[in-house]
Residue, then its C-alpha position, 0 to 999 in steps of 0.5 A: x385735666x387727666x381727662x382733657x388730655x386723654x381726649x385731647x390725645x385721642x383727637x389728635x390719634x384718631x385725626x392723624x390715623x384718619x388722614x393717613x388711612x383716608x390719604x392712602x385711599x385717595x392715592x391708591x383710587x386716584x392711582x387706578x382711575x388714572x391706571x383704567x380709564x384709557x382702557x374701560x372707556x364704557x366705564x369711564x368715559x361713555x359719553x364720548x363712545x358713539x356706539x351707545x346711540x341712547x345718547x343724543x348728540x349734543x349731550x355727546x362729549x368730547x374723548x377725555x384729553x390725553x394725559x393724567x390730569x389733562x382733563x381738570x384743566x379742560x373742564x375748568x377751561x370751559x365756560x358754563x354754557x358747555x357745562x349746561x349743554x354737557x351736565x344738563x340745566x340740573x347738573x350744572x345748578x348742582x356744580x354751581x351750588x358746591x363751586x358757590x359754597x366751597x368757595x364761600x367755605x374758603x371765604x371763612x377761612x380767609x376772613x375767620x381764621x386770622x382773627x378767631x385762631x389767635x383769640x381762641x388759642x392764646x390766655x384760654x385753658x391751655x387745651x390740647x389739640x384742635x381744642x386749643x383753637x376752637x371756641x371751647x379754650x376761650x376763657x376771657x368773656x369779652x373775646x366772644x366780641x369777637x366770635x359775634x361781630x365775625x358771626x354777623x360779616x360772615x352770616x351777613x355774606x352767607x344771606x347775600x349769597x342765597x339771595x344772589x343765587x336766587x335772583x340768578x336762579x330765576x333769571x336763568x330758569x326764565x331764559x331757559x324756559x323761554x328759549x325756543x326748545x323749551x319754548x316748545x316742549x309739550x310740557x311748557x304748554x300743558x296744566x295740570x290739575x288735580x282732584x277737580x270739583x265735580x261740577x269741574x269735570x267736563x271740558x266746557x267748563x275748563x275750557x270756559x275760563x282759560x282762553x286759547x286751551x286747545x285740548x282738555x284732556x281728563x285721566x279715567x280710571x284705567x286700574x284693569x287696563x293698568x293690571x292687564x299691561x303690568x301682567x302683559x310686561x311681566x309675561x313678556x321679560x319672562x317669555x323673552x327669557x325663557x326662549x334665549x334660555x332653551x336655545x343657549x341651553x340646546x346649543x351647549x348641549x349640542x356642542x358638548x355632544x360634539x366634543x364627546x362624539x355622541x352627536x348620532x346618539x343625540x339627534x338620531x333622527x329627530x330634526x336639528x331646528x326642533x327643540x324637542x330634540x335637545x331639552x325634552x318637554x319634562x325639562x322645559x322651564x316652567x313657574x307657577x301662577x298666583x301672587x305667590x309663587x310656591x307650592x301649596x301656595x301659589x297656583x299651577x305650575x304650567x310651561x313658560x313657553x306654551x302658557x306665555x305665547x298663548x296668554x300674551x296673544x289673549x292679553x294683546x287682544x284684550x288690551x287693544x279692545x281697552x285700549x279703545x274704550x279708554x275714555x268711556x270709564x270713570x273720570x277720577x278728577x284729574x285733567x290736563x290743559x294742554x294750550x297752543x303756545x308756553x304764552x297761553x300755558x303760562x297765562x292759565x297757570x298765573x290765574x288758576x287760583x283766582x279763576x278756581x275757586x280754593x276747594x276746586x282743585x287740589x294741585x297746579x302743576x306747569x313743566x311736568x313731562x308725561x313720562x314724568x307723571x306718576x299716574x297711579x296717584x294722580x286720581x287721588x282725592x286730596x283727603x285720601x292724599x293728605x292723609x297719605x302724606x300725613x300718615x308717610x310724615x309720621x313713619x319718616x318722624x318715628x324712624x328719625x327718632x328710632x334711627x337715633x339708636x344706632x346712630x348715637x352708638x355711633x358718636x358714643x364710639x367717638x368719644x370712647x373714652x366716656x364710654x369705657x367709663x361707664x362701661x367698665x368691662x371695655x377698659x381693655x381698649x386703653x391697653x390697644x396700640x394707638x394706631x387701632x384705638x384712631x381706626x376705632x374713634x374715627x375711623x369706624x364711626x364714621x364708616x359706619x354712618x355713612x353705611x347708615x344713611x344710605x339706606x334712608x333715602x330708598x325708603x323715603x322714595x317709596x314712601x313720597x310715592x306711596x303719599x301721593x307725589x304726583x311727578x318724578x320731579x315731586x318725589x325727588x323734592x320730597x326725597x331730598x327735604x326729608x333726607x335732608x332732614x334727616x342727615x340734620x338730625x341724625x349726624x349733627x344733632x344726634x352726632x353732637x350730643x352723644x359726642x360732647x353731652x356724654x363726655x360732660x355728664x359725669x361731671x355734672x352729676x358731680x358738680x351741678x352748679x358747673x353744667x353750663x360751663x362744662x357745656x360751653x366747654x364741651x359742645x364745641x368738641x364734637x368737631x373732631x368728629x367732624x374733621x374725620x367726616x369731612x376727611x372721608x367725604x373730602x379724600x375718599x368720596x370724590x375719589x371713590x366716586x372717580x373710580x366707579x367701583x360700583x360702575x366696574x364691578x357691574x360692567x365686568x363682573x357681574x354683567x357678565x354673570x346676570x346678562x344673557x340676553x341680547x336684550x340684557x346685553x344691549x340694555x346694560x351697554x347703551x344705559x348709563x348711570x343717572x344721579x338722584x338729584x333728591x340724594x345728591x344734593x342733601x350730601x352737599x346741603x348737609x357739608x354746607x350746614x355743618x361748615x356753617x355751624x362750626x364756623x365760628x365755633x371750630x373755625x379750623x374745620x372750613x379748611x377741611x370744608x373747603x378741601x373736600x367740596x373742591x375735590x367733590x366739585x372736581x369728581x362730580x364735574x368729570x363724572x357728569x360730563x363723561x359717565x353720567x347720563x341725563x336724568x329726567x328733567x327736574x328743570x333746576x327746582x332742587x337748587x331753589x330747594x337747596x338755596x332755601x335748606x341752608x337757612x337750616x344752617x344758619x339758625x342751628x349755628x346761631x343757635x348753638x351759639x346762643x345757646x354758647x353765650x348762655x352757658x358762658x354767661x356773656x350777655x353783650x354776645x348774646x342781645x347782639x347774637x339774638x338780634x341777628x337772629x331775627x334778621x335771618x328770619x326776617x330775610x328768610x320770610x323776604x326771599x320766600x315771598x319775593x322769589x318762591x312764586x317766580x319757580x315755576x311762573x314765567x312773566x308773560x312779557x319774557x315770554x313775548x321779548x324772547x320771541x321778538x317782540x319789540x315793544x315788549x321788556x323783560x321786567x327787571x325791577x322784580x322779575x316779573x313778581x307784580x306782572x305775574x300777580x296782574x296777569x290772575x288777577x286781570x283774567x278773573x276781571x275779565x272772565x267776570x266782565x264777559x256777558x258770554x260767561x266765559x271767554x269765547x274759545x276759537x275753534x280747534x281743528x278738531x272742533x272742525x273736523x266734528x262739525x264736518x267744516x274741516x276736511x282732511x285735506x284742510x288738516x294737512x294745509x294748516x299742519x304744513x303751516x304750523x311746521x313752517x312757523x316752527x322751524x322759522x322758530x327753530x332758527x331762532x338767530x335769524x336777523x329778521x325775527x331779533x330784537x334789537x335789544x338782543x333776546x336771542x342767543x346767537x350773536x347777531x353776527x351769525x347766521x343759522x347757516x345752511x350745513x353741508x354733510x361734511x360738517x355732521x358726517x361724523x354723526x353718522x360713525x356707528x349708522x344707527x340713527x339718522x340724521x339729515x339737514x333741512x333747508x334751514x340748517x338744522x340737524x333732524x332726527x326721527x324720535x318716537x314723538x315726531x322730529x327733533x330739529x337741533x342746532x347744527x353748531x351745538x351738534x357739531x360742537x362748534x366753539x361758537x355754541x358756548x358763548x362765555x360766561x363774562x362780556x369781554x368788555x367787562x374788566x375786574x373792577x366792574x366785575x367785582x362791582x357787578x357782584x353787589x349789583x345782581x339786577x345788573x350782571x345777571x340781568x335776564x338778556x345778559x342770561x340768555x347770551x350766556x346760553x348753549x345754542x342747543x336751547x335753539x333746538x325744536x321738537x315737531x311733534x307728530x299729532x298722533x303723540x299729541x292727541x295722546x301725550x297726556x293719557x295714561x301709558x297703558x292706553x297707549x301702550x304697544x304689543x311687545x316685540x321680543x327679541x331672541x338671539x338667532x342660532x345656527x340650528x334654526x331654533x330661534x326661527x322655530x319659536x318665532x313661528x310658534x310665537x307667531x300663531x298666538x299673535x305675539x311678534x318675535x325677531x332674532x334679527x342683528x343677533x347671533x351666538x359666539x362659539x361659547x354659546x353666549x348671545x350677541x348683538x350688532x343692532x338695536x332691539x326692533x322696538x327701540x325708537x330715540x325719545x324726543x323731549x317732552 
C-alpha cells in the first residue's frame, strides 16, 4: 500500500499546487482586465468605439456598464435575441452549447454525487485522496448497481438533451432562414453544383430540370487569370510599401539635417519634393524576381519603385483584357443556379438528387456566400478530390499516431512515480520539496498539452483546404471533426493509459492472474489529471481569455514596431479579432466529453466541470459581445456538429464502464451496461435520419407562412422531414410527366433584352418594381401582409414607423458612412453590392427589438412542462417571435453585383488603388504622378506625418467600400 500512498499523496500535492497556482493566475488576470479595460477601449471593448466603421451598426454594442462586475449582470440580463443580433446566429449557438451542457454538468452533480460519493467511499479500500471517492475504492460488486442505474437516468438525460437541442436547432435555423434578411440573401437563393457530367454543362439542360432558375452560371477555368491578379496584389502591398518607406525615410533624413544645421549641404540646389534629393538611386529598396528570392537563385535584382509601377500598369492592362474574355475558357464542371426567390432555391435544392442522376454531380451545396467560396478547388473532379481527402485522412491519422509520443511523455509525467520507477536515475525528484514535485505532476503536463494542441488545428486547416473543402464554412467543419478527434485520442486515451496503464504494469508482470482487478482499480485514476486540466481550462483560460494577452501585445507593442503604413495603421484599428469556430468548439466539445466519462467513474470531477464551463461561458459571453468581430457566416451548422460529437462521449463513458464491470467480474452491471448501450446506438442512428436531412433544407410551406400566406402552416409534426422528401420526389414527377421534356422556363430580363423585346427603359421599370416589393419586404411588421396566426417577428402592436433624424443621429458621430431614412422607415447604407435597408429599432436599440425569450403568460409549472414537450416551447412561430428585429433587414442588390456575384474573384476583381501618406515636402505628390504615367492609381489623401515622422490617418483608404451581406 506504499504505492498507493505515494500516489494518493502526490494527487493530493499536485491538485493543491495546481489550485493555487492557477487561483493566483486567475486573481492576478482578472485584477488587470478590471485595471485596463476602461482605459484600452480598442482592446477591450471595440464593439462599442464608433470610429471603427468596419462594424455595421447593429452589431454595435453598447459601452461596457460602469463598474468591476457591472457587466455580468448586464449581459446576463438580456434575453437571447440581444445575444443573436450582438454575437451573430454562430455566436449565440456557441454560448447556448457551453450554458446547455455546464448547466447539464451541474445536473450530475446534483443527482450523482449524493448518491455515488457515499458508495464509493465508505467499506472500499481505504484509498487516499480524490481515490477515495471514485469508482476504483469500491470493493463490494453489488455497488456497482448503483454506478449502472445512475448511468442509465444520467446518459438518459444527456440523450434527452441533443435530442432537444436538435428539434430547437432546426426550429431556429428554419426561422432564421425564412426571416426577410435571409430570405433575401443572394446566397438563399443560389445551388451549387460540382463536378457535373458532361452532358450537364450547359445552361439549357440545368435550366431544363429546375423551374424559375433565372442564371445559371458556370466556373471556367481562370488559372492564369488567377496567377496575374495573385502577382498584381502581391506587387501592390510591396509597391505601397515601398513608397511610405522613402518618403518616411526622406523626412527623417531631413529632419536629422536640421538638427545638426547641414540642411544647405543636403539639399543644395537640388529641388526639396525630388526623392533623389535624399535617398540616392543605389539606395533605393530593391528585391529580386523569381519564386525564390536569393542570390544565384532567384532572379534579377531590379528597383522596387520603377519595376513595381511600370509591372502593375502592364498587369492592369493585361487583366482587364482577361477579365472580358472570362467566360470563353474551359468549363471545369462546377456551376451556380442562382433562383428568383429562397422558395424556388429551396425547391431545386430538395430535388437534385431525384432529378440528377447519382454520378451527375458530386456536391450540393445551398447557403454558400461567394466570398465564402473557395475557388481554387471548386473545379476539382470528384476522383481528384477524393483522393485528395483520402490522402489528407491518412496523414491526419498518421500524425494522430505519431503525436502519441510527446503527448504520452506527458501523462508519463503525470504519474511520476511509475516513471522513476523504471527510470531509476530520476530518483532524485523524491528528494525535491513537494511544492515543485506538484508544479512537475500537474502543473507541467498540462501546460505542456495544452501548448501541444494548439499547433494541431492550423495544420488540419491547410490540409481541409488543400483536399478539396469547397467553402470557409466546409473547412471549419472539417477542422473541427478532425481536431476534435484528435483532442479524444490524444488527451483522453492516449492521456489515460499512460497515467493509469503505466502505474499497473509492474504489478502485472508480477502477479498476471491480478490484471483485471488492478486495472479496474487504476483506470479511474487518470482523473487526477483530469481535475488539474479543468482547473487550468476552469480559472486561467477564461480569465486569460478576458484579458487578451495576445490582443494587448498587438495593440501596443507590436503594432507599433510592424504598422508604418496609413494603410497597416487603419488595418490593424478598424479589424477586429474573429473566432474559428472549427477550434472553439472542439475545446468545449472535448470538456463535455471528459465530464461525461467520468461522470460516474470520478464523479467529483463534474464540480470542477461545471466551474470552468461557467466561467468559459462568462469570458466567451463578454468577449463576443464587446471585442470579437463577426466571422463568416457558418449560419449554426457547428452546433448540429457538436450536438451530434457528444455521442463520442457517451460511448467511451459506456465503454470504460463496461469494460470496468469486466475487469470487476460484476456480470449483472455489465448485461444492464450493454443494453444501454445499444439504446444509444439506436437513438443515435434515430436522430441522424430524423434531424440531418432538415440542416440545410427548409419545408417549402415555412418558407410561404413566414412570408404571409395564410392557407399555409409550418408543419410541425416532423419539421417539414416528409414535405422535404415530397417536394423531390413531386418535381421528378413532373419533370417525367412534361411532354416539353422539362419544365418550361419563363423569360428572364435578359433572355428579353437578347431577343431585342426588352429595352433598357423596360429593364429599369421592372427593376423600380422589384425595389418596391423588397422594401414592402423589408417592412416585414406591417399589419397588411401578417398572418393572423403571427409568422412575423413584430408584434402586431407595432408599426415599422417612419424615423426622424433624431433617432438615428447618433449613426452619423464619426461622418464616415452615411446613412439616411427612406419612406418606409428604414435605415439605408450604401454597401459594395447595392443598399442594405436595416430595421431602424434594431439600429437604434430600441428595447422593443429584443423581444424575450418566455411569453410573459407562461408560468413555472407550464415552463417545467414545456421542457419535456420540445414540439411545444419550441415550436417554429414560437421561434420566430423570439428573433431580433435586425433579421427584419434587407439587402438590394445592384444587378451589376448580381450578374457577377457567382464568378471567380479575379474576374471581378479591380485596379489597385494604393494609398501613401502625404508630406509636407511634396514627396508623395511626386510619386503619385510617376505612378500615374504607368496607369497605376495612387492617393495621399486623409493622411499625413506627425513630427516623428510616423504616417497617420483621419479617413479611409480610397478603395474601402462597407460589405453587404451575401
Amino acid at each position: 500500500m506504499a504505492g498507493s500512498s505515494e500516489d494518493a499523496a502526490n494527487s493530493t500535492s499536485g491538485f493543491v499546487t495546481a489550485l493555487i497556482l492557477y487561483g493566483i493566475l486567475f486573481v492576478i488576470y482578472i485584477i488587470l482586465f478590471i485595471r485596463l479595460r476602461p482605459r484600452q477601449e480598442r482592446v477591450y471593448q471595440p464593439r462599442s468605439i464608433k470610429d471603427i466603421i468596419t462594424i455595421r451598426e447593429e452589431e454595435r454594442t453598447e459601452p461596457v456598464p460602469n463598474g468591476y462586475f457591472t457587466w455580468v449582470r448586464y449581459l446576463m440580463s438580456k434575453p437571447h435575441s440581444f445575444l443573436i443580433q450582438h454575437t451573430g446566429l454562430d455566436g449565440y449557438l456557441f454560448l447556448r452549447y457551453i450554458a446547455v451542457f455546464g448547466s447539464l454538468s451541474l445536473v450530475g452533480c446534483i443527482i450523482i454525487l449524493p448518491i455515488l460519493l457515499p458508495v464509493n467511499a465508505t467499506n472500499g479500500y481505504n484509498l487516499k485522496g480524490f481515490e477515495l471517492l471514485a469508482f476504483a475504492n469500491v470493493k463490494n460488486n453489488k455497488r456497482f448497481y448503483a454506478h449502472v442505474f445512475l448511468s442509465w437516468i444520467f446518459f438518459g438525460i444527456v440523450l434527452y438533451t441533443i435530442y432537444r437541442e436538435l428539434y430547437y436547432y432546426v426550429s431556429l435555423r428554419h426561422a432564421v432562414q425564412t426571416s426577410p434578411f435571409y430570405d433575401g440573401l443572394v446566397s438563399s437563393k443560389t445551388v451549387v453544383l460540382t463536378d457535373l457530367s458532361s452532358d450537364l454543362r450547359n445552361e439549357s439542360e440545368i435550366q431544363r430540370r429546375f423551374e424559375n432558375c433565372s442564371r445559371v452560371v458556370f466556373v471556367h477555368d481562370n488559372t492564369e487569370l488567377q496567377k496575374l491578379v495573385a502577382e498584381r496584389t502581391k506587387l501592390a502591398s510591396k509597391y505601397e510599401g515601398a513608397m511610405n518607406s522613402v518618403i518616411r525615410k526622406s523626412l527623417k533624413i531631413r529632419r536629422k539635417a536640421e538638427k545638426k544645421g547641414k540642411l544647405d549641404e543636403l539639399i543644395g540646389s537640388k529641388p526639396e519634393d525630388d526623392l533623389q534629393t535624399y535617398i540616392p538611386q543605389n539606395k533605393r529598396p530593391k528585391f529580386r524576381l523569381g519564386k525564390i528570392p536569393l542570390p544565384f537563385i532567384g532572379g534579377q535584382k531590379v528597383d522596387t519603385l520603377e519595376y513595381c509601377s511600370k509591372r502593375i500598369g502592364e498587369l492592369n492592362e493585361e487583366i482587364e483584357q482577361q477579365q472580358q474574355a472570362w467566360d470563353t475558357r474551359d468549363k471545369v464542371g462546377a456551376c451556380f443556379m442562382e433562383f428568383k426567390g429562397q422558395l424556388d432555391a429551396q425547391r431545386a435544392y430538395q430535388s437534385v438528387k431525384y432529378i440528377l442522376d447519382k454520378g451527375s454531380y458530386d456536391k450540393c451545396l445551398i447557403g454558400t456566400s461567394p466570398d465564402d467560396i473557395t475557388w481554387s478547388t471548386l473545379g476539382m473532379s470528384k476522383h481528384v478530390r477524393r483522393s485528395k481527402r483520402g490522402a489528407a485522412n491518412t496523414v491526419l491519422t498518421l500524425m494522430i499516431i505519431f503525436w502519441a509520443i510527446p503527448v504520452a511523455f506527458v501523462g508519463f509525467v503525470s504519474n511520476i512515480n511509475f516513471l522513476i520507477k523504471a527510470l531509476p536515475f530520476l530518483r532524485f525528484i523524491n528528494n525535491l520539496p513537494k511544492v515543485l514535485l506538484g508544479l512537475i505532476t500537474s502543473i507541467l503536463p498540462t501546460v505542456l498539452l495544452a501548448v501541444l494542441m494548439s499547433l494541431v488545428p492550423i495544420f488540419i486547416k491547410k490540409l481541409g483546404s488543400i483536399s478539396g473543402c469547397s467553402s470557409i464554412q466546409e473547412q471549419e467543419l472539417y477542422c473541427q471533426a478532425w481536431y476534435y478527434a484528435f483532442l479524444i485520442v490524444q488527451v483522453f486515451i492516449v492521456v489515460t493509459l499512460a497515467s493509469s496503464a503505466s502505474s499497473t504494469v509492474s504489478a502485472i508482470i508480477d502477479d498476471p492472474g491480478s490484471a483485471m482487478t488492478l486495472l479496474a482499480q487504476n483506470l479511474p485514476k487518470a482523473s487526477n489529471f483530469y481535475i488539474a486540466y479543468f482547473l487550468l481550462q476552469g480559472l486561467v483560460f477564461p480569465s486569460g481569455a478576458l484579458l487578451q494577452i495576445v490582443g494587448l501585445i498587438l495593440s501596443k507593442v507590436l503594432g507599433r514596431i510592424l504598422d508604418s503604413t496609413p494603410r497597416q495603421k487603419w488595418t490593424r484599428y478598424n479589424t477586429l479579432a474573429k473566432p474559428s469556430w472549427g477550434v472553439v468548439f472542439p475545446n468545449i466539445e472535448f470538456m463535455v466529453c471528459i465530464f461525461i466519462c467520468y461522470a460516474l467513474i470520478a464523479p467529483i470531477l463534474m464540480v470542477f466541470s461545471t466551474l470552468a464551463l461557467g466561467l468559459f461561458y462568462l469570458a466567451y459571453t463578454y468577449n463576443l459581445n464587446y471585442v470579437f468581430g463577426f466571422s463568416f457566416d457558418m449560419r449554426g451548422r457547428s452546433y448540429g456538429r457538436a450536438l451530434f460529437q457528444v455521442f463520442l462521449g457517451l460511448y467511451l463513458s459506456e465503454i470504460c464502464l463496461l469494460g470496468l464491470f469486466i475487469m470487476a467480474k460484476t456480470w449483472g452491471p455489465l448485461v444492464i451496461e450493454a443494453v444501454f448501450i445499444a439504446f444509444t446506438v439506436l437513438c443515435h442512428l434515430y436522430f441522424q435520419r430524423r434531424f440531418i436531412p432538415l440542416f440545410d433544407a427548409v419545408p417549402l410551406s415555412a418558407i410561404k407562412y413566414a412570408r404571409g400566406e395564410s392557407t399555409y402552416f409550418y408543419p410541425a409534426k416532423d419539421q417539414g422531414l416528409s414535405e422535404i422528401k415530397g417536394t423531390g420526389e413531386e418535381l421528378k414527377r413532373k419533370l417525367d410527366e412534361s411532354e416539353t421534356g422539362g419544365v418550361i422556363q419563363p423569360a428572364t430580363s435578359a433572355d428579353l433584352k437578347k431577343a431585342g423585346i426588352l429595352s433598357d427603359d423596360d429593364d429599369a421599370e421592372m427593376e423600380k418594381e422589384l425595389d418596391s416589393e423588397r422594401k414592402r419586404q423589408s417592412s416585414s411588421s406591417s399589419k397588411e401582409n401578417a398572418n393572423p396566426e403571427e409568422p412575423n417577428f413584430v408584434p402586431e402592436d407595432e408599426e415599422f414607423h417612419k424615423y426622424s433624424y433624431k433617432d438615428v443621429q447618433d449613426l452619423n458621430t464619426n461622418d464616415k458612412i452615411k446613412h439616411e431614412i427612406d419612406a418606409n422607415g428604414a435605415v439605408v447604407t450604401n454597401a459594395d453590392a447595392g443598399n442594405v435597408f436595416s430595421d431602424a429599432n434594431a439600429v437604434t436599440k430600441d428595447p422593443r427589438a429584443f423581444p424575450p425569450d418566455v411569453p410573459y403568460h407562461r408560468g413555472w409549472k407550464e415552463r417545467i412542462a414545456y421542457v419535456f414537450q420540445p414540439h411545444k416551447s419550441y415550436e417554429f412561430s414560437t421561434v420566430r417571435k423570439s428573433l431580433p428585429y435586425v433579421l427584419n433587414s434587407t439587402v438590394k442588390y445592384d444587378k451589376d453585383f448580381l450578374e457577377t456575384a457567382y464568378t471567380d474573384p479575379s474576374v471581378t476583381d479591380p485596379a489597385p488603388k494604393l494609398w501613401i501618406a502625404r508630406d509636407p515636402l511634396g514627396l508623395s505628390t511626386q510619386q503619385i504622378l510617376l505612378a500615374r504615367t504607368h496607369g497605376v492609381e495612387v492617393s495621399d489623401e486623409f493622411t499625413g506625418y506627425d513630427e516623428k515622422s510616423r504616417s497617420t490617418f483621419s479617413f479611409h483608404p480610397p478603395d474601402y467600400e462597407p460589405v453587404a451581406r451575401r
